[in-house]
KELO-188964 format. One record per residue (C-alpha): residue in three letters; z, y, x. Coordinates in Angstrom, 1 decimal, always signed. Example, Ala and Ser with C-alpha at 12.3 -4.5 7.8 and 13.67 -1.06 7.14 Angstrom:
{"ala", {+7.8, -4.5, +12.3}}
{"ser", {+7.1, -1.1, +13.7}}
***
This chain:
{"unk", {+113.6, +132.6, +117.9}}
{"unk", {+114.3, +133.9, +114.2}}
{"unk", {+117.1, +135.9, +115.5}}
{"unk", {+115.6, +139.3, +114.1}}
{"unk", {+114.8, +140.6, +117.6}}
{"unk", {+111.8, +142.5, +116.1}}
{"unk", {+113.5, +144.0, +113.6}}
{"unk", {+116.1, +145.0, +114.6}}
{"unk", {+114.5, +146.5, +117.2}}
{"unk", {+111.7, +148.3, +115.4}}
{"unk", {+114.8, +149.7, +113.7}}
{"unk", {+117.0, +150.3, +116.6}}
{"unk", {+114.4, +152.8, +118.2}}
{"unk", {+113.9, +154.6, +115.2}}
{"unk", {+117.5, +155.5, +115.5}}
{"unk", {+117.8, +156.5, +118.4}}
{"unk", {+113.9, +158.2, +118.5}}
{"unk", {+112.6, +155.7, +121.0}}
{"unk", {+109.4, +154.2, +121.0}}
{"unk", {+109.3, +150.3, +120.5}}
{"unk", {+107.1, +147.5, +121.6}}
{"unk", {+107.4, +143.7, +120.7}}
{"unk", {+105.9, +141.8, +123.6}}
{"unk", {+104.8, +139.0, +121.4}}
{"unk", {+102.8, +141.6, +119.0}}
{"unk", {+101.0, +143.3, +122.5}}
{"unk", {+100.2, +139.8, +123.9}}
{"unk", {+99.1, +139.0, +120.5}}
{"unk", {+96.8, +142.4, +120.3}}
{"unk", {+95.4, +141.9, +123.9}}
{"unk", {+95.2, +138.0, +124.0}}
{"unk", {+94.8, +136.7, +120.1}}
{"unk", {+97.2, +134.9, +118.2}}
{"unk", {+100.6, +133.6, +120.1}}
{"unk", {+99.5, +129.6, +119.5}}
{"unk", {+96.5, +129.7, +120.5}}
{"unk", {+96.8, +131.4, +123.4}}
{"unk", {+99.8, +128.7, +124.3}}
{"unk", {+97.2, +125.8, +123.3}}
{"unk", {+94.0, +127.3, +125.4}}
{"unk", {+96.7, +128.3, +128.3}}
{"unk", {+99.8, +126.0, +128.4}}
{"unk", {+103.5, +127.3, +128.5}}
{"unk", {+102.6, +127.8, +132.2}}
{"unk", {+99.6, +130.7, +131.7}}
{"unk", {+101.6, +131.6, +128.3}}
{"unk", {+104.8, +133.0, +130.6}}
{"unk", {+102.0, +134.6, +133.4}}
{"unk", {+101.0, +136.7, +130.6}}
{"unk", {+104.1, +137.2, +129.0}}
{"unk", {+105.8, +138.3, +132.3}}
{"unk", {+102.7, +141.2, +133.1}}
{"unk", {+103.3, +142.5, +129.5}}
{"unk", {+107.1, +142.3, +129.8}}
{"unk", {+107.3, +144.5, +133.0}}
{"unk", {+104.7, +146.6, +131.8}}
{"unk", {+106.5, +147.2, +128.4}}
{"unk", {+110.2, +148.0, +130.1}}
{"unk", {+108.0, +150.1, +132.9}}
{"unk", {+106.9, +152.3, +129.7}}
{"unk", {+110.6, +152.9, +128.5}}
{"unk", {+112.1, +152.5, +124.9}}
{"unk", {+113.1, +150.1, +123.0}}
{"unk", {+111.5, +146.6, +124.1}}
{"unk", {+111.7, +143.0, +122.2}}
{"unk", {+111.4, +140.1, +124.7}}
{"unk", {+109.8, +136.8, +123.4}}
{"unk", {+113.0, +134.3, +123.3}}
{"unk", {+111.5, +132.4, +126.4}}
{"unk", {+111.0, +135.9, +128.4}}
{"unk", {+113.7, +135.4, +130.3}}
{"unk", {+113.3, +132.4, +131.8}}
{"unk", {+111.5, +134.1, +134.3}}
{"unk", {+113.7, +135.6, +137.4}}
{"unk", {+111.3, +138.1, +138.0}}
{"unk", {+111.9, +139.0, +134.1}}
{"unk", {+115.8, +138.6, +134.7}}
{"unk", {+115.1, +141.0, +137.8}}
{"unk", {+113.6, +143.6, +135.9}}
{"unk", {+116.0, +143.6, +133.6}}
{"unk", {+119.3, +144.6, +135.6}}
{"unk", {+119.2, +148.0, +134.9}}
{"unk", {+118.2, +148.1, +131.3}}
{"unk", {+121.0, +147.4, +128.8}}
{"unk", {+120.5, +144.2, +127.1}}
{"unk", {+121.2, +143.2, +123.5}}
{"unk", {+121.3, +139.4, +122.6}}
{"unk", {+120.6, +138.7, +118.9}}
{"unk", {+122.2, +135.0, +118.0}}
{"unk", {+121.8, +133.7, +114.6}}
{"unk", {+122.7, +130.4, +113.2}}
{"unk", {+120.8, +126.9, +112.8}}
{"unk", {+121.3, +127.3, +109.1}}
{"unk", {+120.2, +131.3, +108.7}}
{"unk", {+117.4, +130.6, +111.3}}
{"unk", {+115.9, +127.5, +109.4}}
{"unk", {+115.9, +129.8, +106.4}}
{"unk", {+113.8, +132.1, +108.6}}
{"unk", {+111.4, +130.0, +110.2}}
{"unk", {+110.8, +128.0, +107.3}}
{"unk", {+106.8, +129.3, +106.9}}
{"unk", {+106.3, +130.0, +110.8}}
{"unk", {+103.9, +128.8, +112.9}}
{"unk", {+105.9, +129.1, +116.4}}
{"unk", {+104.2, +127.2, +119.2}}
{"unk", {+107.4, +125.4, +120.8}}
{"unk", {+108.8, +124.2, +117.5}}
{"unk", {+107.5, +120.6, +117.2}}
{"unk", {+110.4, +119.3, +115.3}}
{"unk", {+111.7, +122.1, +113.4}}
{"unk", {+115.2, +123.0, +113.1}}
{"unk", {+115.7, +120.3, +116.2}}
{"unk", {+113.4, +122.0, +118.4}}
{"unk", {+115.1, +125.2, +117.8}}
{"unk", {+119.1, +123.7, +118.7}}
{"unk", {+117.5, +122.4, +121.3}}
{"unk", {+115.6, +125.3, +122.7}}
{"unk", {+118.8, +127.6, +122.0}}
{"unk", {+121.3, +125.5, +123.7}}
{"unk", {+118.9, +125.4, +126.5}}
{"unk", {+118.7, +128.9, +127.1}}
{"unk", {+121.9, +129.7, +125.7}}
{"unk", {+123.7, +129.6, +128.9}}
{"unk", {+120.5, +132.7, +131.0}}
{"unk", {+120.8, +134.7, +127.2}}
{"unk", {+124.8, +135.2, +128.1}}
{"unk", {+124.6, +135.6, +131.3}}
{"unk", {+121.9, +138.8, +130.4}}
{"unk", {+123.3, +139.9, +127.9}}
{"unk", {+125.7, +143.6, +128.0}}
{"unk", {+126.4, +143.2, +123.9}}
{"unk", {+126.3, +140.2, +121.7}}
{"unk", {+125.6, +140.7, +118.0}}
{"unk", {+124.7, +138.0, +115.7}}
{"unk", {+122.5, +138.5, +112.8}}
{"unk", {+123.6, +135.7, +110.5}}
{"unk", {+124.5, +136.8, +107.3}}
{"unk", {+124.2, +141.0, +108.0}}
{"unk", {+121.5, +143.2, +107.1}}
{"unk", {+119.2, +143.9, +110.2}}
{"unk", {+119.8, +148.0, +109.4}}
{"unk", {+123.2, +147.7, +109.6}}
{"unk", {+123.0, +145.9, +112.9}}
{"unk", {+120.6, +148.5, +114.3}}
{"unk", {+122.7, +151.1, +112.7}}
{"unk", {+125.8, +149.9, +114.8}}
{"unk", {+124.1, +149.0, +117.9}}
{"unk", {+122.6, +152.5, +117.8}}
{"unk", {+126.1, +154.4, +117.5}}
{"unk", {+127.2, +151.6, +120.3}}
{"unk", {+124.5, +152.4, +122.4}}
{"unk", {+124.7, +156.6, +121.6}}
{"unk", {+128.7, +156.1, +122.9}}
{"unk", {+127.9, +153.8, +126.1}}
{"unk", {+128.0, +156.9, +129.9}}
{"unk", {+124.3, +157.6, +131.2}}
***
């Protein structure tokens, strides 16, 4: 969460002329707003939905920004094996700037729920994960610029 996944992403394909989707924005566009779809749903019916959109999304090609509790989900973790997967770390002190004004359903304490959620799925991020970037103190362009010339040099 607050690591820049979106964009970077939205940036990301427009180097490299792909098309880009943010699950959280379809699930948002087909379902209403993120919290209150956790709140009428639970976490439970939250990841149902958020799993459908996610295979749909990586189905339809691209450039595709998971939710940061996407891949919790092995079938999510499945599906992603043969895409190449970028994880976008940030730290507690650049994220709290970030999330300072946002409404995000699973941070009931702040900046603690956060270290708490990211040490948690710290260990499945890593294990995913072909390039690490973090997005601390860089420009989001630059990093899209980079991982784009990274990507652009990676064998078909």
């Amino acid at each position: 969460m607050g690591a820049g996944k979106t964009s970077v992403g939205r940036r990301l394909a427009k180097h490299l002329d792909r098309r880009f989707a943010d699950t959280d924005a379809v699930i948002a566009a087909l379902h209403g707003p993120i919290p209150q779809l956790f709140a009428e749903v639970g976490e439970p019916g939250f990841r149902a939905v958020e799993r459908e959109v996610v295979q749909r999304e990586l189905r339809a090609g691209g450039v595709v920004s998971l939710g940061g509790g996407a891949v919790l989900d092995p079938t999510t973790r499945e599906a992603l094996v043969d895409c190449t997967v970028v994880l976008l770390t940030v730290s507690d002190v650049a994220v709290a700037e970030r999330l300072a004004s946002d409404r995000r359903p699973l941070l009931t304490d702040g900046i603690e729920s956060w270290r708490r959620i990211a040490a948690e799925r710290e260990p499945v991020y890593r294990a995913i994960a072909d390039v690490v970037v973090d997005t601390s103190r860089r420009p989001m362009t630059r990093i899209a610029e980079e991982l784009a010339a990274h990507l652009q040099e990676e064998p078909a």
